[in-house]
N, C-alpha and C positions, 0 to 999 in steps of 0.2 A: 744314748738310750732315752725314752721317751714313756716314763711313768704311765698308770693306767689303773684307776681302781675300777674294781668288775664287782657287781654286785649277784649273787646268784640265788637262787631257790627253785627250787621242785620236788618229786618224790624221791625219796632215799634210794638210794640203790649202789651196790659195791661199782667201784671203780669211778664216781664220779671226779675226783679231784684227780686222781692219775690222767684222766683224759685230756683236763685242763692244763696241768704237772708238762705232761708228757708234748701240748700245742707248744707251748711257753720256751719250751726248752727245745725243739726242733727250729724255733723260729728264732735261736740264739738269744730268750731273755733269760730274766731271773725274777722269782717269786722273793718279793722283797718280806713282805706281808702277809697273814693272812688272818682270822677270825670265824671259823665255819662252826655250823653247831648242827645237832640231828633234834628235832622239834615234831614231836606227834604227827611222827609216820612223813616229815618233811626236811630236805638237805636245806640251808637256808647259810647264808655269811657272806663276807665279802675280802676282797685278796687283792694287794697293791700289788703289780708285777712293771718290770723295764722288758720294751723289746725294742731294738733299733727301729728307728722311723721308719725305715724302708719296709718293716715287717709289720708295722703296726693296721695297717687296710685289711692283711691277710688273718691277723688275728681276731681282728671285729668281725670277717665274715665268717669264719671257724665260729664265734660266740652266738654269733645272729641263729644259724642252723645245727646249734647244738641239739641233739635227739631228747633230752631228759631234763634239760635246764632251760629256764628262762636267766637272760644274762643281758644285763645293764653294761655299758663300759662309759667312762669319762676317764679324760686325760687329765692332770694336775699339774699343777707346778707347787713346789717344795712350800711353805711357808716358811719364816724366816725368825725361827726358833727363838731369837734376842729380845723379841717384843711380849713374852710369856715366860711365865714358869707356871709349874705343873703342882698342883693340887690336888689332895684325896681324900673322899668323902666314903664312911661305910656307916649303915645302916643296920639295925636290926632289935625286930621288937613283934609282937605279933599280929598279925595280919590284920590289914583292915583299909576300906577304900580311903583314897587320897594322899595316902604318902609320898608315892610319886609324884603325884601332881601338887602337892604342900612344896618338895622339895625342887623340882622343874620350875614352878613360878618365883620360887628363889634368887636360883640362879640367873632367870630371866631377869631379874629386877633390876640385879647388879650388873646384867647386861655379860655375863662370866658363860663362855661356854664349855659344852659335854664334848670330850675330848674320845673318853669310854664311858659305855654306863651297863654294870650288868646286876641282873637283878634275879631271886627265887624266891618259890618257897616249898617249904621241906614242914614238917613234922616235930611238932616239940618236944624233945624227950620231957616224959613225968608229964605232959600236960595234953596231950594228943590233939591238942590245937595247934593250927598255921603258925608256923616263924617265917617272918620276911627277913631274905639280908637283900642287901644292897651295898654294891661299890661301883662308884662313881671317880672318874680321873676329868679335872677341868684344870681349864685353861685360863690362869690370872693372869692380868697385865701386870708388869713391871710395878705399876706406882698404887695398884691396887691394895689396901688397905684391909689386911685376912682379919682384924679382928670384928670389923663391921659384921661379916658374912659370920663368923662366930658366934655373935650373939644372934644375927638370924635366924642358926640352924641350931643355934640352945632353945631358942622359942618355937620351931618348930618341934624341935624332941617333947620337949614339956607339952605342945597343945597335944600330939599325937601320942605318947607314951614309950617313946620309942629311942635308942639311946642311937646319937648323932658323933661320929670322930672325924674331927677334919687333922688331915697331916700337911 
């Protein structure tokens, strides 16, 4: 079998992932993956699937002339999970620019990548102002040192106001 993340987006409409569901699975793979979301008034995510090599030509050109979707496809090879462990970062404080971008040049610094990163904001009870959450999943090295990145993201909480949990 032969990995494949597809990246997709266009306007919402029923039956989108059935159609892809339903290539995937005529063409003997499996949807290993997936992460789709409905975004003002747009289908948008993306979905790691295997289909045998020999099927894999047929399923890029099913994506190429899909009628509702634009559709990205790259093939992957596994990463080799021994070199990382997994870290989680949540956020939440109220709205205001730069958080992300406080918390992103962070993680760049330390050179630590975003493995997931999903982010809102909603409505504060009692206070009818923006709340930001945010959770973030990255990817430490082995010999990488969590408490550096700790007190990082305590000075990042404190300049921004905003309470930072790393697990």
């Amino acid at each position: 079998m032969k990995a494949m993340i597809l990246t997709l987006i266009g306007k919402d409409k029923p039956g989108l992932v059935e159609s892809l569901a339903q290539k995937v699975y005529t063409l003997n793979g499996n949807w290993l993956a997936s992460n789709l979301s409905y975004m003002a008034g747009h289908f948008a995510g993306f979905a790691q699937v295997e289909v045998p090599p020999e099927n894999q030509q047929e399923l890029i050109n099913f994506l190429q002339q899909h009628p509702h979707l634009t559709i990205h496809s790259v093939s992957v090879e596994e990463m080799d999970k021994d070199d990382f462990e997994v870290a989680e970062i949540d956020i939440m404080g109220n709205d205001k620019t730069g958080i992300v971008q406080e918390l992103t040049t962070t993680l760049n610094r330390f050179n630590l990548n975003i493995m997931k990163f999903e982010s809102s904001c909603e409505s504060a009870p009692n206070w009818g102002s923006l709340l930001f959450k945010a959770h973030a999943v990255i990817a430490i090295p082995a010999e990488f040192d969590l408490d550096v990145l700790s007190d990082a993201l305590e000075d990042i909480a404190n300049d921004l106001v905003v309470d930072i949990e790393l697990r």
